[in-house]
C-alpha positions as CSV (number, residue, x, y, z in Angstrom):
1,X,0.7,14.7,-33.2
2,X,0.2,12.1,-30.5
3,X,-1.2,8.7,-31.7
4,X,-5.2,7.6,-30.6
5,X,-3.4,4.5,-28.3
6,X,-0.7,7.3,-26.6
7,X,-4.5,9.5,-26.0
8,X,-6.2,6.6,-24.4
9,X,-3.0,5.3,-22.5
10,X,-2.4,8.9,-20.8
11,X,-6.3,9.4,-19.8
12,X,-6.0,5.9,-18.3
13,X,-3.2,6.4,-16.3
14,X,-4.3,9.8,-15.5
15,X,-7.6,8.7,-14.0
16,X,-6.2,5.6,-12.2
17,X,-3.2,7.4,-10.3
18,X,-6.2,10.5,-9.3
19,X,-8.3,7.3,-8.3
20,X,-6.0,5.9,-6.2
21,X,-4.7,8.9,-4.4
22,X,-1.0,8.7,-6.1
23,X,0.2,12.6,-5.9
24,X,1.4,13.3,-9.4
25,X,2.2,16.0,-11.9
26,X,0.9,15.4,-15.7
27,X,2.9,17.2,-18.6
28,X,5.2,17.8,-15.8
29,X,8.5,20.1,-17.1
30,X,11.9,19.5,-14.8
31,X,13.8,22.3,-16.6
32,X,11.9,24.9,-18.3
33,X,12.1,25.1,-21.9
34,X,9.6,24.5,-23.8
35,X,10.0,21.1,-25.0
36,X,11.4,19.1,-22.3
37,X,7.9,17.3,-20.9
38,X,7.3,14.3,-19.4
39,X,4.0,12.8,-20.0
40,X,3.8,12.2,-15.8
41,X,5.8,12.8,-13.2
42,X,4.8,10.7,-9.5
43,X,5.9,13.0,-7.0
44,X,6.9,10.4,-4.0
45,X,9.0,8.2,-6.3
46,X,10.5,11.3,-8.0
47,X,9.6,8.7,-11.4
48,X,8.9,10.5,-14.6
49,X,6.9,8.5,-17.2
50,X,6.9,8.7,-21.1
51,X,4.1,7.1,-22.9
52,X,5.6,5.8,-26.2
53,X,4.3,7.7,-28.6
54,X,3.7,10.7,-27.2
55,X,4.2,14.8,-28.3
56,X,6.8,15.1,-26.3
57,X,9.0,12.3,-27.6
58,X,11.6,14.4,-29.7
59,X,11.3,12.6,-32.5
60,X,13.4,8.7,-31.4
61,X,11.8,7.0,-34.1
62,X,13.4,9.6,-36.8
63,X,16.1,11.7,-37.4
64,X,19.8,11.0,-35.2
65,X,19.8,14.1,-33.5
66,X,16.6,14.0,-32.4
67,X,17.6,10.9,-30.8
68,X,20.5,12.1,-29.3
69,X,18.4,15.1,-28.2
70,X,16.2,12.8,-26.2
71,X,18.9,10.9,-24.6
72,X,20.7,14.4,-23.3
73,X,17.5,15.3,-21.8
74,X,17.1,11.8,-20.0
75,X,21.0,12.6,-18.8
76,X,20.1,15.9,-17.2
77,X,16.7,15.2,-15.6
78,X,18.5,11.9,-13.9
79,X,21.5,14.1,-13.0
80,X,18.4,16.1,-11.2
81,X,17.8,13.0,-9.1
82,X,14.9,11.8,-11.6
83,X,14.0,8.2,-12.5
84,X,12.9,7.7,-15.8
85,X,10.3,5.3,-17.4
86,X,9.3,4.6,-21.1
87,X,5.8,2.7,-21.0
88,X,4.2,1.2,-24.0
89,X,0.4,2.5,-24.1
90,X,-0.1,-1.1,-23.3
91,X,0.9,-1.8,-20.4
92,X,-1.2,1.0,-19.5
93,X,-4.2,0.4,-21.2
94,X,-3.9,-3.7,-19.6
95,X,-3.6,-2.6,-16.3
96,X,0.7,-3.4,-15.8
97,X,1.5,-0.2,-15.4
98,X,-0.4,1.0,-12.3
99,X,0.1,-2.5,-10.6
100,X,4.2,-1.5,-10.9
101,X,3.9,1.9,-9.1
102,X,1.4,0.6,-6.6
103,X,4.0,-2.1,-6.1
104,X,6.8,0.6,-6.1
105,X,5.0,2.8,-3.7
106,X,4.2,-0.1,-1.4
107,X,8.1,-1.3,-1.2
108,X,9.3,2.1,0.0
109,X,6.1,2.7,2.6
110,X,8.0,-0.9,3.6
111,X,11.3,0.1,3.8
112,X,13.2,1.1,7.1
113,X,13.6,4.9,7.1
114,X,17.5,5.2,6.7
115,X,17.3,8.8,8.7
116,X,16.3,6.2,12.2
117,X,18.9,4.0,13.8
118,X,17.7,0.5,14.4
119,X,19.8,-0.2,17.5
């Protein structure tokens, strides 16, 4: 069962990225089985987000092979091309969190498009 702070942290978030126009994919499920969810998944930076916490966790904080579990998962999603992100409820809940992808997104809208020669 997901914690009240993890509850708050996720509707924050949630309201803040559909605020500011940020295309993302909540509860979002790279491979599907049923357990393997991230809390958020922000579609242009390919970043998935875990609020600590959260249902989907797999256990971290308890037995080993739930821990090793979770850290198979993070190997296969990143082999998919997938950044991952662990986020305290927090730095949500302060404000941190959505001023680091806003930062993210502006730094590649910045970024010379690799796929255009600049000679």
């Amino acid at each position: 069962k997901a914690k009240q702070n993890y509850l708050e942290a996720f509707e924050t978030l949630k309201e803040e990225l559909q605020d500011l126009a940020i295309g993302f994919e909540s509860k979002f499920q790279p491979i599907h089985t049923k357990h393997w969810r991230f809390d958020f998944h922000i579609v242009k930076l390919r970043l998935l987000i875990e609020i600590e916490g959260g249902p989907w966790s797999g256990g971290r904080s308890g037995k080993l092979s739930n821990k090793a579990w979770s850290l198979d998962r993070y190997d296969q999603v990143e082999d998919l091309g997938f950044k991952i992100e662990r986020l305290h409820p927090d730095s949500i809940l302060f404000g941190y969190a959505i001023d680091w992808i806003k930062g993210l997104l502006e730094r590649i809208e910045h970024e010379p498009d690799p796929t255009i020669s600049t000679n």
